[in-house]
C-alpha positions as CSV (number, residue, x, y, z in Angstrom):
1,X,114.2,63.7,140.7
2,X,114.9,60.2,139.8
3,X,117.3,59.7,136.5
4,X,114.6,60.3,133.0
5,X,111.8,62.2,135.0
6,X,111.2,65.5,134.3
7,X,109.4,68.0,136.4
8,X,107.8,71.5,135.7
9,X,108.6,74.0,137.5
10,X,106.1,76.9,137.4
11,X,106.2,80.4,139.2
12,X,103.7,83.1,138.6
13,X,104.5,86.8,138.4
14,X,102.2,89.5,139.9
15,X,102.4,92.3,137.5
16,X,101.1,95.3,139.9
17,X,103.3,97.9,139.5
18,X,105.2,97.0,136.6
19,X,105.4,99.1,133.4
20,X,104.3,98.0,130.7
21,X,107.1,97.1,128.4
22,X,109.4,94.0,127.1
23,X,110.9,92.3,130.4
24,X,113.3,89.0,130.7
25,X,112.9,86.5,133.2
26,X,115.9,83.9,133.8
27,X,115.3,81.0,136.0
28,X,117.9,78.9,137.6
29,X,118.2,75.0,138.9
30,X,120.8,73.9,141.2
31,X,121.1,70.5,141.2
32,X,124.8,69.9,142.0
33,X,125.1,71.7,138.4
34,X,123.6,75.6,137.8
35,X,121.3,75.3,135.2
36,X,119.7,79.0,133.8
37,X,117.1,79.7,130.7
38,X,116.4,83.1,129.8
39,X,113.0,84.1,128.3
40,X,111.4,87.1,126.8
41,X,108.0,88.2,127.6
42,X,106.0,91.4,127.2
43,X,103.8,93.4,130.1
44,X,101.0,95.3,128.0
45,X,98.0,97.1,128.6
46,X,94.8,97.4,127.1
47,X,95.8,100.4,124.1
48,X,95.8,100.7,120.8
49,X,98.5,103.0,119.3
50,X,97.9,105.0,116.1
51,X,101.6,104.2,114.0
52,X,100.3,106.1,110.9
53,X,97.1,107.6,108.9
54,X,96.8,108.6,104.7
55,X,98.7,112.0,104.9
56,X,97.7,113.9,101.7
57,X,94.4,113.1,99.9
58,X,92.7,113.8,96.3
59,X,90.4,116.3,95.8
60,X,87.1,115.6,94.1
61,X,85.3,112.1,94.9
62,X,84.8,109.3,97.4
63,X,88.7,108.7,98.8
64,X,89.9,106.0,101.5
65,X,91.4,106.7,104.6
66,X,93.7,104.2,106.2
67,X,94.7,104.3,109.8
68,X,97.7,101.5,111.0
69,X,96.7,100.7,114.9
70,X,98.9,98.4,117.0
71,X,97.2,96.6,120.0
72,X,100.0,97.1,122.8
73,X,97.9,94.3,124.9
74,X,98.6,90.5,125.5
75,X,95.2,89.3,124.8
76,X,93.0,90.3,122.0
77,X,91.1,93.2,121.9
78,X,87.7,93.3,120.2
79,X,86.2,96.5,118.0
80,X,88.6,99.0,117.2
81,X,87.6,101.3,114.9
82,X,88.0,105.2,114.2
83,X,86.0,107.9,114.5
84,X,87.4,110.9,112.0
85,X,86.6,114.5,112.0
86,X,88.1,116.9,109.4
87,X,87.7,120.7,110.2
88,X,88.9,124.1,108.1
89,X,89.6,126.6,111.0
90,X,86.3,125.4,113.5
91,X,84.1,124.7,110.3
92,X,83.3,121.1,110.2
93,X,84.4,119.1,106.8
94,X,83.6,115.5,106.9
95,X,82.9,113.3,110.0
96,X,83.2,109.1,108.8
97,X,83.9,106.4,110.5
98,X,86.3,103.6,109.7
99,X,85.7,99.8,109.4
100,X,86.1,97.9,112.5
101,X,88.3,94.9,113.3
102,X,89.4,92.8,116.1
103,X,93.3,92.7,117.1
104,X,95.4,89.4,118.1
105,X,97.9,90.5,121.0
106,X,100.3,93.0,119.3
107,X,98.8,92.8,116.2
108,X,99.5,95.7,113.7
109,X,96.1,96.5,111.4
110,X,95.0,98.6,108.7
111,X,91.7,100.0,109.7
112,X,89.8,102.1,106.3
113,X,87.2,104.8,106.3
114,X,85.8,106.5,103.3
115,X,84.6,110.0,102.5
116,X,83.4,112.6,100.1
117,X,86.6,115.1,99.7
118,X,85.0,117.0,96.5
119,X,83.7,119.7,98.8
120,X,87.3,120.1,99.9
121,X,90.2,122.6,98.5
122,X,93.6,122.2,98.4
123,X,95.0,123.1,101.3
124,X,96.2,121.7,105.0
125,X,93.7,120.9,107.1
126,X,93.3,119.9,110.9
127,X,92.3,116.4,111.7
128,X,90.4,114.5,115.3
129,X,90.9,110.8,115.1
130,X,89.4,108.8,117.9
131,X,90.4,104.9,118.2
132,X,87.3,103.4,120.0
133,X,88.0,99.4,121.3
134,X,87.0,96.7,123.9
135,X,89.3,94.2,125.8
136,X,87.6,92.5,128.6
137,X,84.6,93.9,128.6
138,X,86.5,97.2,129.2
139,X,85.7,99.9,126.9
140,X,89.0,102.4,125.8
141,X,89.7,105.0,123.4
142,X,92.7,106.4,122.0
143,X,92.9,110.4,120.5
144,X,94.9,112.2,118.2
145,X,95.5,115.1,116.4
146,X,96.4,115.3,112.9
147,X,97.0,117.3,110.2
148,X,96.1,115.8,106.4
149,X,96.8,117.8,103.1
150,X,94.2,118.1,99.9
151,X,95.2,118.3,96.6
152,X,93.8,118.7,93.0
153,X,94.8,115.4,90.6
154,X,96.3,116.7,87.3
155,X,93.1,116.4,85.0
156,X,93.3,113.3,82.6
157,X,91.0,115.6,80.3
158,X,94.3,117.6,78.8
159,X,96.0,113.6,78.2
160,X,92.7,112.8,76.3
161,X,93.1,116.1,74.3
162,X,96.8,115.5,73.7
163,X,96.6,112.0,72.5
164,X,93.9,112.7,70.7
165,X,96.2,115.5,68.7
166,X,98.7,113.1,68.5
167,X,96.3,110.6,66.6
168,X,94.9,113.2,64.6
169,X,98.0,114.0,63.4
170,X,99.1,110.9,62.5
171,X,95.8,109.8,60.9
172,X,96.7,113.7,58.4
173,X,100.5,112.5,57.6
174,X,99.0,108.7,56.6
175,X,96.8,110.5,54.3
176,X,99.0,113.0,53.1
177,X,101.5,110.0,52.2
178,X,98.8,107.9,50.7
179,X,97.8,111.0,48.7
180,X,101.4,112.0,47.9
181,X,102.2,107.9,46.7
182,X,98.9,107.5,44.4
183,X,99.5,111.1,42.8
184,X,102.9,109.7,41.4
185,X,101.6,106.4,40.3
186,X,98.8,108.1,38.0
187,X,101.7,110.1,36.7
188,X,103.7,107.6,35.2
């Protein structure tokens, strides 16, 4: 290499056999000096990994479900969504199915499914959720099991009922001092 060239050097890695994971390549130059450069690069594979789901739910309308996925592939990966099944013992509660997105390599998502939960009680119950996606033109899913817990929202009727007390009330001691105020004026 003549003095203010540059080349580019360029060595390709057959992954077969390797994990996937986060790996570090470091290359070195002799040329009369040892030059090295480290870099960081990741080995994936086409799956997306379920990091978290909506854990306890509201009883008594239309709720949301969120699911965080993580593509664990270095290209993107087209489709994923979520088939959900809920179950009490073997009887089936609600089967939905979430919206579907497309995930950048290692992307982290939200993914949100909605469903009827008044015909549910409080209570644990059991959970199916299966991630269905495409990389490649390669179809994949991803299952787990879950468990999810129902619960009754305190009723906004008794704060109605109590502020409306509270008004009431009020509106009687106004009155009672207005009353109280003009029944010593006429007195004089």
């Amino acid at each position: 290499i003549k003095s203010q060239e540059s080349v580019a050097l360029t060595k390709s890695l057959d992954t077969t056999g390797y994990n996937p994971g986060e790996y570090t390549a470091i290359a070195s130059v002799d040329y009369g000096s040892l030059a090295t450069s480290n870099v960081s690069f990741k080995i994936g594979e086409l799956v997306v990994d379920i990091l978290n789901y909506t854990q306890k739910v509201p009883i008594g309308k239309i709720e949301k479900f969120d699911i965080e996925v993580e593509s664990g592939w270095n290209d993107n990966i087209d489709g994923v969504y979520a088939d959900i099944s809920l179950f009490n013992g073997t009887q089936k509660m609600a089967d939905f199915k979430t919206t579907s997105a497309s995930l950048t390599p290692w992307e982290r998502k939200i993914i949100t499914g909605y469903f009827d939960s008044s015909n549910f009680t409080e209570g644990v119950y059991d959970g199916n959720m299966t991630l269905i996606y495409y990389g490649k033109e390669q179809g994949r899913s991803t299952s787990k099991l879950f468990k999810v817990e129902f619960f009754k929202t305190k009723s906004m009727l008794i704060w109605y009922l109590m502020g409306g007390a509270g008004l009431v009330l009020m509106l009687i001691l106004v009155l009672i001092k207005i009353f109280l105020k003009n029944g010593k004026k006429r007195q004089r």
